[in-house]
Every structure is written in structure tokens, then in C-alpha cells.
N, C-alpha and C positions, 0 to 999 in steps of 0.2 A: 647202492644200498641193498642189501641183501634180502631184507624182507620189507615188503611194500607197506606193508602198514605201522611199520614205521616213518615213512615218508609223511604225513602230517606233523608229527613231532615238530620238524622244521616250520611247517607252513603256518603254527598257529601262534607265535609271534608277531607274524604281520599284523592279525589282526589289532594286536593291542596298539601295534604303532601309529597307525591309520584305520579304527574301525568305523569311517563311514564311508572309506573308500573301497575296503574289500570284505566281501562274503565269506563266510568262514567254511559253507556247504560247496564254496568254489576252489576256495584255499584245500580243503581237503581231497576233492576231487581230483584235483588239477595236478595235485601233486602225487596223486596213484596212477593219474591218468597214461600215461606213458607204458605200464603194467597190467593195465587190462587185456592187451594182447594174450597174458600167458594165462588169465584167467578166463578168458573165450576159448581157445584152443587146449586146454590144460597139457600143452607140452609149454617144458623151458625153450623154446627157440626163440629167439627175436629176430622179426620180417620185418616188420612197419610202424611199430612203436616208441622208437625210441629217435624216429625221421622226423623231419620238418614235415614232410608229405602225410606222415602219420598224424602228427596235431592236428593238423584239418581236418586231415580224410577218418580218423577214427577218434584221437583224442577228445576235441570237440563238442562231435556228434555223442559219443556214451557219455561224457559230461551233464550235459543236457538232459538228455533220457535219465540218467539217474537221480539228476537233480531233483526232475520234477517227481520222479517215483517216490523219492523219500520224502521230500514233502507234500506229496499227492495220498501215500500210505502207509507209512512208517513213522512220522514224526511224530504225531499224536499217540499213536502206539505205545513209543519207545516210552516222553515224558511219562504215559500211566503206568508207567512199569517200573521206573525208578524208586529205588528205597526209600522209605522212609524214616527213615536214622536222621536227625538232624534237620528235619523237613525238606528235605530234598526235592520228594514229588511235588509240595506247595509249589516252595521256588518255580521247578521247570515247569510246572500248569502253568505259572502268572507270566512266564517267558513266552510262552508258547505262540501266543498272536503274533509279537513282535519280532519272531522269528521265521521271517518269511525269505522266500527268494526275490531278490529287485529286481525292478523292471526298467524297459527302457525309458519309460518318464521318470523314473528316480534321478535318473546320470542329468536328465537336462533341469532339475532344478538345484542350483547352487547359491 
């Protein structure tokens, strides 16, 4: 795919098919994730992102790191910054708790 941020586009139907199985801050990550390589290095080469070895060793790990960043200092951010055309901001403030990242005692109750 040509431009990475497209790459969500795909991933955010999962969510609707199963959203209490999958994260939508994972779905979208996961699915840049492979392209972060050219955004670290800002040359187009690809070394290790787009390998098995790469998922572990880089995909992963910046996964993670950005996950927590964006909802460590951006999320809140963002919702107060949404239009207010149609109460838009309401909506995303009343979202906003219940959008968190899960954890691993999430997975084990079923």
C-alpha cells in the first residue's frame, strides 16, 4: 500500500466484527506498524520492517510505546479539540473513560 496511513482504513472493520476482542488503538497501530521503519530513518529503504524478525524486534515494541503515549497524552487532548458541529466534542468527552487500552486481566475474564 502506498501510503501508510491508509493502512487503518482495512483494520477498522475488525473492529465492528468482534469489538470486544480487538482494540481499535492496536488495530490501527499494528497495521502502520511494519512502516514505522521509514518514519524513524526518513529514507524509503526497507531493512527490518516488513520481517518476521522485525514484528518482534521493532513492530511490537514502537506499538506499545505509542500506545501508551497516545493514551498517556494525546487522547484527551484530541476529544477537547473536536468540533462542535453536531455535538461531536459532547459525544467524544462521554467516550472518553471508556476508551482505554486493556490489560492483561481483561483477556482472562470471559
Amino acid at each position: 500500500m502506498p501510503f501508510t496511513f491508509a493502512h487503518p482504513t482495512y483494520a477498522f472493520p475488525l473492529k465492528f466484527i468482534s469489538p470486544r476482542w480487538f482494540s481499535l488503538t492496536g488495530l490501527v497501530l499494528g497495521s502502520m506498524a511494519p512502516d514505522f521503519e521509514y518514519f524513524l530513518a526518513l529514507e524509503p529503504y526497507q531493512t527490518i520492517g516488513h520481517s518476521f524478525a522485525g514484528f518482534f524486534l521493532q513492530g511490537i515494541p514502537l506499538c506499545l510505546l505509542f500506545a501508551y503515549l497516545f493514551h498517556t497524552f494525546v487522547k484527551e487532548s484530541l476529544v477537547l479539540h473536536l468540533p462542535s458541529i453536531l455535538d461531536i466534542n459532547r459525544r467524544g468527552y462521554s467516550l472518553l473513560s471508556s476508551w482505554g487500552l486493556p490489560t492483561l486481566s481483561a483477556f482472562s475474564h470471559t
